[in-house]
PDB file of N, H, CA, C and O in Angstrom:
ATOM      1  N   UNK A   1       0.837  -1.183   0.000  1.00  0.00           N
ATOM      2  CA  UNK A   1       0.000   0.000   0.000  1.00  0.00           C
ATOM      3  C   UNK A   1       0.883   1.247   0.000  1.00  0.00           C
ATOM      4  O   UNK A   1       1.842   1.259   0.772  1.00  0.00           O
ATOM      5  N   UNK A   2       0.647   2.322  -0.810  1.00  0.00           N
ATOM      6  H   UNK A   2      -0.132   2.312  -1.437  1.00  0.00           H
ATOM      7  CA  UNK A   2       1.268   3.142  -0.655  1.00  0.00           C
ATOM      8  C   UNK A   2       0.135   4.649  -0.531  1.00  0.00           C
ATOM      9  O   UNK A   2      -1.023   4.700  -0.945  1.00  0.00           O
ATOM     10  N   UNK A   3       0.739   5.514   0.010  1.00  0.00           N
ATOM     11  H   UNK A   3       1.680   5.473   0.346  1.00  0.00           H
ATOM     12  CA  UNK A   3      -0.183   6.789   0.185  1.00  0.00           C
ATOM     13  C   UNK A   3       0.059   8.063  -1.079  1.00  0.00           C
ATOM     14  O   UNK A   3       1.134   8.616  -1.307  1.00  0.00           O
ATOM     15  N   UNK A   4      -0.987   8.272  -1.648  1.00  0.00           N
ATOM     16  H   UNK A   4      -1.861   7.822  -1.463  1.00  0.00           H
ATOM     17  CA  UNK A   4      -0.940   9.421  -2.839  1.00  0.00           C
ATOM     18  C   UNK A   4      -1.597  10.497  -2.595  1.00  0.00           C
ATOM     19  O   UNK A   4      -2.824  10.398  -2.580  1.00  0.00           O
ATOM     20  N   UNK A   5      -0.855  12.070  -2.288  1.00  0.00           N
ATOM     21  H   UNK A   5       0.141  12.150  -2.300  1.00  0.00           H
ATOM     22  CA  UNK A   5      -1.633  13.337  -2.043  1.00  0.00           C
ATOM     23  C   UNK A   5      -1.410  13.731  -3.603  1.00  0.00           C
ATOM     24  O   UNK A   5      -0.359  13.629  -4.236  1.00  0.00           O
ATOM     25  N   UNK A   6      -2.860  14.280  -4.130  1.00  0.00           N
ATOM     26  H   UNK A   6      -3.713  14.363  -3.616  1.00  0.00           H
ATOM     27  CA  UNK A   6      -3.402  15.335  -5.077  1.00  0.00           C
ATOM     28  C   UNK A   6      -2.862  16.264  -4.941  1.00  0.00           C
ATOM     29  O   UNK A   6      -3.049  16.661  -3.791  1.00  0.00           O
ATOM     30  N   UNK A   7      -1.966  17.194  -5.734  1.00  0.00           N
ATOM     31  H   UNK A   7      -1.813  16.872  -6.668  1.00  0.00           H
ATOM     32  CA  UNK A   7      -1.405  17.943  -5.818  1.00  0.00           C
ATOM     33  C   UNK A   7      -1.921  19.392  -6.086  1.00  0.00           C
ATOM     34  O   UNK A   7      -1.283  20.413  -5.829  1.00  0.00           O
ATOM     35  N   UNK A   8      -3.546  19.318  -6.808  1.00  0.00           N
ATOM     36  H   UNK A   8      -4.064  18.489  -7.017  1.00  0.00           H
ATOM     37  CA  UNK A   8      -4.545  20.465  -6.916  1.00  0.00           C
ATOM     38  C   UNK A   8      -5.205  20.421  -5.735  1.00  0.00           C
ATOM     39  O   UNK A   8      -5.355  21.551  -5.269  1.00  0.00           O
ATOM     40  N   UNK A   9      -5.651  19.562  -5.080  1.00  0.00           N
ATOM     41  H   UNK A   9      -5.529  18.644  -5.459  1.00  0.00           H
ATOM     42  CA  UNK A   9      -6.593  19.253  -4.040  1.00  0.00           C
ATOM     43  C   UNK A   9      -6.385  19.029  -3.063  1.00  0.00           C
ATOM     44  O   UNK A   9      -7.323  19.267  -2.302  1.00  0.00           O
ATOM     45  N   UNK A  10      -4.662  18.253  -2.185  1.00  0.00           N
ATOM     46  H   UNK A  10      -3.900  18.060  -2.803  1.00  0.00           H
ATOM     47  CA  UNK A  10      -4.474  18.482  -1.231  1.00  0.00           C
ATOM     48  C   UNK A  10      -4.701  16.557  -0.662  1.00  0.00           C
ATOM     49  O   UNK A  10      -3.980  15.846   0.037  1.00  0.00           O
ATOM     50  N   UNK A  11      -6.048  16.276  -1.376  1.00  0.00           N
ATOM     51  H   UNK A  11      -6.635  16.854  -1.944  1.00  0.00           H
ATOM     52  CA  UNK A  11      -6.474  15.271  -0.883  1.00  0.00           C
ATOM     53  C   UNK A  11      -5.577  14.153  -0.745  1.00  0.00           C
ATOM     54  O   UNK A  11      -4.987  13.968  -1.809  1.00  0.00           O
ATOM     55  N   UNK A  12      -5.217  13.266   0.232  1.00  0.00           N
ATOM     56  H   UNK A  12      -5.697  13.416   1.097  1.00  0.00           H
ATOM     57  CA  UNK A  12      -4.442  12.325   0.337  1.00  0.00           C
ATOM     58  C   UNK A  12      -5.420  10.899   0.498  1.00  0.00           C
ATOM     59  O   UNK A  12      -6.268  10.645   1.353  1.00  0.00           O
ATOM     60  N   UNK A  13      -4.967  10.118  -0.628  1.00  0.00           N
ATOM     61  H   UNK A  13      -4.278  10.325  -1.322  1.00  0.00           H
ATOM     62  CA  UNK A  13      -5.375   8.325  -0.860  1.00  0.00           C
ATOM     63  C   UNK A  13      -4.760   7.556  -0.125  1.00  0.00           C
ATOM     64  O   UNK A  13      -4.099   7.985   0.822  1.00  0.00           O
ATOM     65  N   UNK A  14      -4.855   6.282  -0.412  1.00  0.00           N
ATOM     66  H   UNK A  14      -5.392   5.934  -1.180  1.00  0.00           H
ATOM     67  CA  UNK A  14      -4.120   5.137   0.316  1.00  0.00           C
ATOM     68  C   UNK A  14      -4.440   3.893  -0.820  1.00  0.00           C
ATOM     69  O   UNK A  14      -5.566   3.398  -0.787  1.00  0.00           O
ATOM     70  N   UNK A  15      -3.734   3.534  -1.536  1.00  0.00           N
ATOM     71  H   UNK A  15      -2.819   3.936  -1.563  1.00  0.00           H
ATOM     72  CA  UNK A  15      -3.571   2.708  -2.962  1.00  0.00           C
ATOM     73  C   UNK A  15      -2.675   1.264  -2.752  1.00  0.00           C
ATOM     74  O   UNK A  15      -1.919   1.013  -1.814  1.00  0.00           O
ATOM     75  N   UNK A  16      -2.947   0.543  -3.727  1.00  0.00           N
ATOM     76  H   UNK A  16      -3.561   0.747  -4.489  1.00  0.00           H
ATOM     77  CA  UNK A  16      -2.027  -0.461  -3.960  1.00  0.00           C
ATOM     78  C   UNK A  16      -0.968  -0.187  -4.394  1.00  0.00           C
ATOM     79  O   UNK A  16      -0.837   1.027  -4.236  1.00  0.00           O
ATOM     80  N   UNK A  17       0.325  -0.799  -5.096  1.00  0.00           N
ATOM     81  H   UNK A  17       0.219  -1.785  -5.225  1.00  0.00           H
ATOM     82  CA  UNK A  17       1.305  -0.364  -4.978  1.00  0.00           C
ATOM     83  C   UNK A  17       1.148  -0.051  -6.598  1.00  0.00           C
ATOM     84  O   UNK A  17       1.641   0.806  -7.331  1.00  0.00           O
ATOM     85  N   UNK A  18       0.162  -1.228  -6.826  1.00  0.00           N
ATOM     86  H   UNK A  18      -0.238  -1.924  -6.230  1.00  0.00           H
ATOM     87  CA  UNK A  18      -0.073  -1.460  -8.993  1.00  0.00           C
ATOM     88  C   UNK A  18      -0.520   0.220  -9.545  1.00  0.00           C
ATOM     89  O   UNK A  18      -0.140   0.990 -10.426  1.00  0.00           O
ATOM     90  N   UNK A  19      -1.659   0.221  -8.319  1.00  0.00           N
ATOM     91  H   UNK A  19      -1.967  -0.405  -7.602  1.00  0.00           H
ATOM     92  CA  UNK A  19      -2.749   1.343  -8.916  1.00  0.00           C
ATOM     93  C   UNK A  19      -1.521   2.551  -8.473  1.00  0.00           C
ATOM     94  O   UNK A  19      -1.586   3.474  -9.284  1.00  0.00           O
ATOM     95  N   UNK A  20      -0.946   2.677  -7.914  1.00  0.00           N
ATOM     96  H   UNK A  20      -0.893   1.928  -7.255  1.00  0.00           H
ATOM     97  CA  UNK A  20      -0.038   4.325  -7.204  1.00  0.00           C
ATOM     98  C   UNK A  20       0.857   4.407  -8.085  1.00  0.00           C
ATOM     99  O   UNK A  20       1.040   5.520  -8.580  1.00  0.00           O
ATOM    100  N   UNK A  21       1.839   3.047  -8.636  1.00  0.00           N
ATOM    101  H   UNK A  21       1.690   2.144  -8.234  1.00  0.00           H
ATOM    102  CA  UNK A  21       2.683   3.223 -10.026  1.00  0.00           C
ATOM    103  C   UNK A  21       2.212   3.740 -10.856  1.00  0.00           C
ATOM    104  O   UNK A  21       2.782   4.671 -11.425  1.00  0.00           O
ATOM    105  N   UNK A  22       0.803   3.230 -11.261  1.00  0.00           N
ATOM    106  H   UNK A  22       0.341   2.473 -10.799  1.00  0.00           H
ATOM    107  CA  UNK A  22      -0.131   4.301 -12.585  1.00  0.00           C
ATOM    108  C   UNK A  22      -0.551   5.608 -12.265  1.00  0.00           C
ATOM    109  O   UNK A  22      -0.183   6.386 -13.146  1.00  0.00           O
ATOM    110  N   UNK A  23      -1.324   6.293 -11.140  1.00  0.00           N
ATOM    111  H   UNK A  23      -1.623   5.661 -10.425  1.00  0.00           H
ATOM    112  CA  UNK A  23      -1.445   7.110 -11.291  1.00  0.00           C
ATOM    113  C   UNK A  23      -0.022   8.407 -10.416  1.00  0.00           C
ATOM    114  O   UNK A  23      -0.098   9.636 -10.385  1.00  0.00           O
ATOM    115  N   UNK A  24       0.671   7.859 -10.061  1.00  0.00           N
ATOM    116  H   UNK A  24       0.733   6.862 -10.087  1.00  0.00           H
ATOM    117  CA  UNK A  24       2.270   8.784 -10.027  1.00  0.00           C
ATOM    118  C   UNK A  24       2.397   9.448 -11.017  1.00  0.00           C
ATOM    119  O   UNK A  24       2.805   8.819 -11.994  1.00  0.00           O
ATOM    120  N   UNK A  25       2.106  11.033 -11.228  1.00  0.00           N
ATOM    121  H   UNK A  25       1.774  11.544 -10.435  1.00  0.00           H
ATOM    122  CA  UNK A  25       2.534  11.539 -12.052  1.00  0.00           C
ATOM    123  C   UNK A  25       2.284  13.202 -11.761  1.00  0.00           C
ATOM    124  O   UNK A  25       2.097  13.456 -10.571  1.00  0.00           O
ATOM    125  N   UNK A  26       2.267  13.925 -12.338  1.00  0.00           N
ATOM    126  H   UNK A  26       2.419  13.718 -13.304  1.00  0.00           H
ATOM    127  CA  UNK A  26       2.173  15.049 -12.243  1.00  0.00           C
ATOM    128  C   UNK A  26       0.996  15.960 -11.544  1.00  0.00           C
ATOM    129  O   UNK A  26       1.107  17.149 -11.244  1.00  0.00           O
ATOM    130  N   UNK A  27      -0.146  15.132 -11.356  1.00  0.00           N
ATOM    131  H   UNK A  27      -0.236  14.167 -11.600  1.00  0.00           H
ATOM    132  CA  UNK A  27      -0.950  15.334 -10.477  1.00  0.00           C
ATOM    133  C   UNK A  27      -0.795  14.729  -8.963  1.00  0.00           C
ATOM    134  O   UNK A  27      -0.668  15.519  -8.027  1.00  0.00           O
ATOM    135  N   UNK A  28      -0.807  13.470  -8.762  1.00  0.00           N
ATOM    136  H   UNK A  28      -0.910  12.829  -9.522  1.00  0.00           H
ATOM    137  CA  UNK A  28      -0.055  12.694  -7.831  1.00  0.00           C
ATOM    138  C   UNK A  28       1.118  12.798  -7.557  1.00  0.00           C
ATOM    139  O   UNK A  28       2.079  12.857  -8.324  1.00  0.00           O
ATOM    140  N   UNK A  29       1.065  12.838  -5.779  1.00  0.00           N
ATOM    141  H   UNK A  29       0.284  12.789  -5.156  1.00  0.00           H
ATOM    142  CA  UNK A  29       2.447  12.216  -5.518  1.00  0.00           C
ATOM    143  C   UNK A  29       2.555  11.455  -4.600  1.00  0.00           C
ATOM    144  O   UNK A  29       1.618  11.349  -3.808  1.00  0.00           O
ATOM    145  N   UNK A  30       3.800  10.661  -4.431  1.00  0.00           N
ATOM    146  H   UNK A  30       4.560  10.747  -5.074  1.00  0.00           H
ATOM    147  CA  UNK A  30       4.017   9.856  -2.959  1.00  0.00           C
ATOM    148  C   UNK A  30       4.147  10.587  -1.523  1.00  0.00           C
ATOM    149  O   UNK A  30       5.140  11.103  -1.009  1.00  0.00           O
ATOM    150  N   UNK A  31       3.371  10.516  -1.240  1.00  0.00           N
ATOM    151  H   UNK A  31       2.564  10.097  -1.657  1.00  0.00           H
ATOM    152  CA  UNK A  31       3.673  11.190   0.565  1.00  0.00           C
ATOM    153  C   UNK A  31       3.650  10.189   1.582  1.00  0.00           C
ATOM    154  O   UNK A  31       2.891   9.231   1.435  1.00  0.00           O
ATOM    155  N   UNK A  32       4.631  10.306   2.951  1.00  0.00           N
ATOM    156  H   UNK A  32       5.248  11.084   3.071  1.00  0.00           H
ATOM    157  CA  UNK A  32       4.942   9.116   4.053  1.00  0.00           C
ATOM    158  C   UNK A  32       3.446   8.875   4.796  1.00  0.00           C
ATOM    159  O   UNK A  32       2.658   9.802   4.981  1.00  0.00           O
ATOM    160  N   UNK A  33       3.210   7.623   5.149  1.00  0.00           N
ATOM    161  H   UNK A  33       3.850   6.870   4.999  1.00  0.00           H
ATOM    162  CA  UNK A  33       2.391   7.238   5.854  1.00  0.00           C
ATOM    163  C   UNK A  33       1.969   8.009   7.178  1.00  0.00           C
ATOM    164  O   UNK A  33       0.797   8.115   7.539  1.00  0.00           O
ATOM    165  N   UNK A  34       3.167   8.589   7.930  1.00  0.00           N
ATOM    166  H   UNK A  34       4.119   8.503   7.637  1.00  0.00           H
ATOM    167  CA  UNK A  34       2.319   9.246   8.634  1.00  0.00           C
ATOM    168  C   UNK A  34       1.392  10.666   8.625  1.00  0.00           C
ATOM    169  O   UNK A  34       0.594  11.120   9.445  1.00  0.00           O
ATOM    170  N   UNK A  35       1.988  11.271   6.987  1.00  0.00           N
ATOM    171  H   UNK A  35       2.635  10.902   6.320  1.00  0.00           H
ATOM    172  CA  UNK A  35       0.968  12.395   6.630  1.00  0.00           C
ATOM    173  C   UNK A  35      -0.211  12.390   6.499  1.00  0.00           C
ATOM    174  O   UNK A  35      -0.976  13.349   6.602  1.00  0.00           O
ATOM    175  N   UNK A  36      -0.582  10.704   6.127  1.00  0.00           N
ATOM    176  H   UNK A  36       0.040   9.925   6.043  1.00  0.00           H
ATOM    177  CA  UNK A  36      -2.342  10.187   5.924  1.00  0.00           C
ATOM    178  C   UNK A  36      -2.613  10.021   7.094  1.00  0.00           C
ATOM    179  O   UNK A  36      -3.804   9.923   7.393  1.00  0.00           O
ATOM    180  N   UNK A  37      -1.733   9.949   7.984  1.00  0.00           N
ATOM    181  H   UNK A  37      -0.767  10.029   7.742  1.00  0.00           H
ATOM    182  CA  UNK A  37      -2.536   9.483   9.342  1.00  0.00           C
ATOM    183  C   UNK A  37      -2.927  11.257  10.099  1.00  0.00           C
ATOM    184  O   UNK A  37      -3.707  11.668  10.958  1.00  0.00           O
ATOM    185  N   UNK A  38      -2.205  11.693   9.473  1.00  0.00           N
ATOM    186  H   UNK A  38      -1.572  11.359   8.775  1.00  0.00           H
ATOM    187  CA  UNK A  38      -2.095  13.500  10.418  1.00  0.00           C
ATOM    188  C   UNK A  38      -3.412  13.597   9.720  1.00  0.00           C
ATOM    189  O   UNK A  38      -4.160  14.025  10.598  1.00  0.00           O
ATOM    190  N   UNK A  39      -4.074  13.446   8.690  1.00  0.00           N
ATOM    191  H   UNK A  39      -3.467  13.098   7.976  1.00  0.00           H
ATOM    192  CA  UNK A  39      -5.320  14.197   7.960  1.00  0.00           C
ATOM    193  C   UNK A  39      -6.565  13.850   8.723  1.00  0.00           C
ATOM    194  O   UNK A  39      -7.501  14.647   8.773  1.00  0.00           O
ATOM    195  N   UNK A  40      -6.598  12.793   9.261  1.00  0.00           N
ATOM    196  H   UNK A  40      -5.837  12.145   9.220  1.00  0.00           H
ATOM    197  CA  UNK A  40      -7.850  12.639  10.102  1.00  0.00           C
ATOM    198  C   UNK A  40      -8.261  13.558  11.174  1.00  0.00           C
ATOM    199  O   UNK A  40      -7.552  13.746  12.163  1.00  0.00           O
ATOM    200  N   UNK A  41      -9.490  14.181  10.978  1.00  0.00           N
ATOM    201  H   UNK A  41     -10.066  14.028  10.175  1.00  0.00           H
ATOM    202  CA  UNK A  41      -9.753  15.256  11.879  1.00  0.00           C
ATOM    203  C   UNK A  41     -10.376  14.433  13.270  1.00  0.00           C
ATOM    204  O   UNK A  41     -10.941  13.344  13.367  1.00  0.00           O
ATOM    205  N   UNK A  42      -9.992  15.508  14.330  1.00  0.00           N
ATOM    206  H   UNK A  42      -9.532  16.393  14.251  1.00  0.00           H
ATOM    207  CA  UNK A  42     -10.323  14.993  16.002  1.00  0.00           C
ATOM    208  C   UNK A  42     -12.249  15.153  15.313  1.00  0.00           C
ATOM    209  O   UNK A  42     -12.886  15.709  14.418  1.00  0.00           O
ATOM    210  N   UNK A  43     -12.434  14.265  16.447  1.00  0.00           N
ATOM    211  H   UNK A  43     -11.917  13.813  17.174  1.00  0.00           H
ATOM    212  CA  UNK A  43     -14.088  14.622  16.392  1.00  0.00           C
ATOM    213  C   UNK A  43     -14.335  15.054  17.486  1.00  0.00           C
ATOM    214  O   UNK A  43     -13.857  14.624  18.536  1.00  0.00           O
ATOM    215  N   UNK A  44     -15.460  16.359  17.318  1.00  0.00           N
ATOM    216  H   UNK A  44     -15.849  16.709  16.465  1.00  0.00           H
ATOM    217  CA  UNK A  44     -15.893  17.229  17.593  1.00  0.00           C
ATOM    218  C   UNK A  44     -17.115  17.274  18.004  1.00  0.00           C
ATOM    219  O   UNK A  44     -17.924  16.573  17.396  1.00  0.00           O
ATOM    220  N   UNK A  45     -17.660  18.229  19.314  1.00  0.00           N
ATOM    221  H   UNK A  45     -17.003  18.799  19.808  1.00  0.00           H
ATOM    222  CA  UNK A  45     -19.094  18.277  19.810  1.00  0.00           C
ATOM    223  C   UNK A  45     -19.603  19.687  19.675  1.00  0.00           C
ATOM    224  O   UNK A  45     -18.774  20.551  19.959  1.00  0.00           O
ATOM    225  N   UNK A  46     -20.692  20.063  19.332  1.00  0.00           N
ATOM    226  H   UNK A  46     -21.366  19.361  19.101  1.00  0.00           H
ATOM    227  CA  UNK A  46     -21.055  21.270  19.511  1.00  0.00           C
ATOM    228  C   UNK A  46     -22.114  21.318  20.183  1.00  0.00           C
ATOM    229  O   UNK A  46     -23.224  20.919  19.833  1.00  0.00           O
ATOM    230  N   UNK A  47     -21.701  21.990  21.534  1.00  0.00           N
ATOM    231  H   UNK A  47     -20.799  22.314  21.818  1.00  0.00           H
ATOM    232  CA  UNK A  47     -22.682  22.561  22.752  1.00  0.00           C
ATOM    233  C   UNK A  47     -22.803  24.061  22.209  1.00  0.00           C
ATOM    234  O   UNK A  47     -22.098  24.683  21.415  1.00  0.00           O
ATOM    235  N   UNK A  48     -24.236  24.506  23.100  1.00  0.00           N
ATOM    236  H   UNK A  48     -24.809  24.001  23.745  1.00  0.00           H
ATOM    237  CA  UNK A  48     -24.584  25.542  23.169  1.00  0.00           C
ATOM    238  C   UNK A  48     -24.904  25.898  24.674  1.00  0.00           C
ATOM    239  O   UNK A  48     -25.379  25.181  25.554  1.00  0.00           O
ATOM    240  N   UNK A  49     -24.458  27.370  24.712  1.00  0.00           N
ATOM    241  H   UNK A  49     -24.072  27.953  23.997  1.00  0.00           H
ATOM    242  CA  UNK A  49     -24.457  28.007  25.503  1.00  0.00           C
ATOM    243  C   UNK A  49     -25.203  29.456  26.117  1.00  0.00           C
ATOM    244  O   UNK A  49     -25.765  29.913  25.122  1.00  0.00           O
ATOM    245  N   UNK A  50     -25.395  30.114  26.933  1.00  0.00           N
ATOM    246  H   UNK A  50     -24.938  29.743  27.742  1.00  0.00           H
ATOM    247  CA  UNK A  50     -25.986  30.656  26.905  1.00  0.00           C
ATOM    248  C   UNK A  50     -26.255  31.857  25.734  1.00  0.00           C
ATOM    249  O   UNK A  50     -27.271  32.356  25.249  1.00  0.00           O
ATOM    250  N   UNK A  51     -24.368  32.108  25.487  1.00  0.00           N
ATOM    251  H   UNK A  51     -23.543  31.703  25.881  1.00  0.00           H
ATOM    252  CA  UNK A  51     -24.232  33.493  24.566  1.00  0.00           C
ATOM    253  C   UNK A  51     -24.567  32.617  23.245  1.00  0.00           C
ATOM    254  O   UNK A  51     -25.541  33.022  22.609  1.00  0.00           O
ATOM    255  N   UNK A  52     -23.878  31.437  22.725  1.00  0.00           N
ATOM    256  H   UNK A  52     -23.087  31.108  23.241  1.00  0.00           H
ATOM    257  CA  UNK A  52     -24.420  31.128  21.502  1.00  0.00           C
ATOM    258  C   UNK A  52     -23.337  30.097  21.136  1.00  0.00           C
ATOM    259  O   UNK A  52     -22.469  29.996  22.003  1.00  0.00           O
ATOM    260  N   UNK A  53     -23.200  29.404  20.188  1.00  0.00           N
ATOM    261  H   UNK A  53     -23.906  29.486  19.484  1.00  0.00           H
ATOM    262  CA  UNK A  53     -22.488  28.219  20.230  1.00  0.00           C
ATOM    263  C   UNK A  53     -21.458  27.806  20.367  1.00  0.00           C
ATOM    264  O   UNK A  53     -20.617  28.284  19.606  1.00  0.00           O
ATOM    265  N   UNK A  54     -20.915  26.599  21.495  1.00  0.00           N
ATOM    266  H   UNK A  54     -21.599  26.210  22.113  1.00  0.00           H
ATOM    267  CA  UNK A  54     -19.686  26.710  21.791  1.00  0.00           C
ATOM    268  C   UNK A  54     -18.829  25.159  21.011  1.00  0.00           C
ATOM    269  O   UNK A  54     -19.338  24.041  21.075  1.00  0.00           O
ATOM    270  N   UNK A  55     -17.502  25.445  20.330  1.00  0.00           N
ATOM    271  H   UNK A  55     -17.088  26.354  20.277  1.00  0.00           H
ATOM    272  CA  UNK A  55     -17.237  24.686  20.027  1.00  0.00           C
ATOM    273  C   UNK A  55     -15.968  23.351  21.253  1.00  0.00           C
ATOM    274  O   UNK A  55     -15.216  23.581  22.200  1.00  0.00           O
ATOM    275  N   UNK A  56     -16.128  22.826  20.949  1.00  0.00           N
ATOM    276  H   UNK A  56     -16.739  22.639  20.180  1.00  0.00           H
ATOM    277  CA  UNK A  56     -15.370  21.661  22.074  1.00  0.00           C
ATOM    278  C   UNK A  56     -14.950  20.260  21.413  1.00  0.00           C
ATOM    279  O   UNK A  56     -15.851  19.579  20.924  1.00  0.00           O
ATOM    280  N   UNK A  57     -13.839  19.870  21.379  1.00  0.00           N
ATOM    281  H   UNK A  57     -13.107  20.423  21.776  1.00  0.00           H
ATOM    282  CA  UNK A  57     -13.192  18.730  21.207  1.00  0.00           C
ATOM    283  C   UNK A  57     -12.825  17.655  22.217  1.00  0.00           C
ATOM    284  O   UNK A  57     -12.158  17.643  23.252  1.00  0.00           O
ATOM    285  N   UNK A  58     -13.668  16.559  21.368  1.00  0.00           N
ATOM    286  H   UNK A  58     -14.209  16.568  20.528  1.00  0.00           H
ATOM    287  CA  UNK A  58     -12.856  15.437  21.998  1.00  0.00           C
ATOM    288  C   UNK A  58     -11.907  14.389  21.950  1.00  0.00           C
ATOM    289  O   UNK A  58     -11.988  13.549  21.054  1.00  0.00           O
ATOM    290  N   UNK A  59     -11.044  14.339  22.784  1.00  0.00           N
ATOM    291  H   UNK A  59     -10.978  15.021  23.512  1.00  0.00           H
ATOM    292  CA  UNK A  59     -10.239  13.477  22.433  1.00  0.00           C
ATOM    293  C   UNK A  59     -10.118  12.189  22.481  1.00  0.00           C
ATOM    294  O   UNK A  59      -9.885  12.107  23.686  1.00  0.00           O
ATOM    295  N   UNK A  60     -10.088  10.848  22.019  1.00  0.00           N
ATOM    296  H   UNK A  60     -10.278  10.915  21.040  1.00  0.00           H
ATOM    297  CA  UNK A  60     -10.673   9.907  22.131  1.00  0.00           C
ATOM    298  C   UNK A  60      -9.141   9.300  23.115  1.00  0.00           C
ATOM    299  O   UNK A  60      -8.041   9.853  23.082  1.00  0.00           O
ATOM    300  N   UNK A  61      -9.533   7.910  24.017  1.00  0.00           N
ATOM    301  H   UNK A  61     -10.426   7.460  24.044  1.00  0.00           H
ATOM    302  CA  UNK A  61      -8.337   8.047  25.147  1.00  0.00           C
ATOM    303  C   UNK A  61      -7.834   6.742  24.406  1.00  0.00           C
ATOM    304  O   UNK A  61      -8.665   5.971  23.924  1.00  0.00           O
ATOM    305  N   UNK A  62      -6.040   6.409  24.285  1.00  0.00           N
ATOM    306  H   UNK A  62      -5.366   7.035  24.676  1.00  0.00           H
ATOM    307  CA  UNK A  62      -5.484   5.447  24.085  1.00  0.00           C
ATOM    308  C   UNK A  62      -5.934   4.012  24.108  1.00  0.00           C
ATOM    309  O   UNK A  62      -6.436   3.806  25.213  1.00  0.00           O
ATOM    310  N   UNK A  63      -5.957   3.289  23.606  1.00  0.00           N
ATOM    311  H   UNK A  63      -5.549   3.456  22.708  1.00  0.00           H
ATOM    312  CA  UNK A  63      -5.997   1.733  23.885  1.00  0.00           C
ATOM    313  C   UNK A  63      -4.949   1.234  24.477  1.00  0.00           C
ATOM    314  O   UNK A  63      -5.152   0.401  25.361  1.00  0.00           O
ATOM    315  N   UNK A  64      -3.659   1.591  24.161  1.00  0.00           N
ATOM    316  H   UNK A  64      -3.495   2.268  23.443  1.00  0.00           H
ATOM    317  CA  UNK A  64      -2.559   1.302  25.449  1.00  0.00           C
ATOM    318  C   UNK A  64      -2.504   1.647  26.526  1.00  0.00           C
ATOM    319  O   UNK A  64      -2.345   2.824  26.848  1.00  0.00           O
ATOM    320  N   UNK A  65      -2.671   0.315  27.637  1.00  0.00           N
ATOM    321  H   UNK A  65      -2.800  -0.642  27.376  1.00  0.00           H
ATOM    322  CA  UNK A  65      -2.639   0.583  28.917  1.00  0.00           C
ATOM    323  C   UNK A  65      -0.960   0.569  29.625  1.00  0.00           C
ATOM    324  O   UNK A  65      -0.014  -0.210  29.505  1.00  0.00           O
ATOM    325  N   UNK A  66      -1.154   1.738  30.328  1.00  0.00           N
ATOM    326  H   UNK A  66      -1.922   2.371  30.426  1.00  0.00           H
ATOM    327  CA  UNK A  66      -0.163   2.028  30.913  1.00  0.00           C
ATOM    328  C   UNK A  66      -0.072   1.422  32.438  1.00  0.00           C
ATOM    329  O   UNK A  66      -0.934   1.576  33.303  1.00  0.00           O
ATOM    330  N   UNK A  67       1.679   0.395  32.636  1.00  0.00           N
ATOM    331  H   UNK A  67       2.379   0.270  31.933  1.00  0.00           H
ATOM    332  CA  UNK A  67       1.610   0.087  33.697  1.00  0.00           C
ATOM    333  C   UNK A  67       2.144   0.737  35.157  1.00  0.00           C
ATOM    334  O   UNK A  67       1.913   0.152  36.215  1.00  0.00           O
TER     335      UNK A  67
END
């Protein structure tokens, strides 16, 4: 698997290695695995408040337990 960011769009894929050889090119490029992982946005709650809407993030907690 390899990862391909759009070069107009920003947008980053996650491809086979067959399909990323074909489309590598001047629109595409190769970017490291952990740049696809940075693109995932935190999820988010929106409370309201008295003055008017408040935004708030959550962070979801590790699966590694610490001993």
């Amino acid at each position: 698997m390899k990862c391909l960011k759009n070069v107009k769009t920003g947008n980053i894929i996650r491809v086979d290695e067959k399909q990323a050889y074909q489309m590598a090119g001047s629109q595409w490029m190769y970017v490291p695995k952990s740049e696809w992982r940075g693109v995932k946005e935190p999820e988010t709650v929106v409370t309201h408040d008295m003055g008017g809407p408040v935004e708030t993030k959550v962070e979801k907690k590790s699966k590694k337990v610490s001993k």
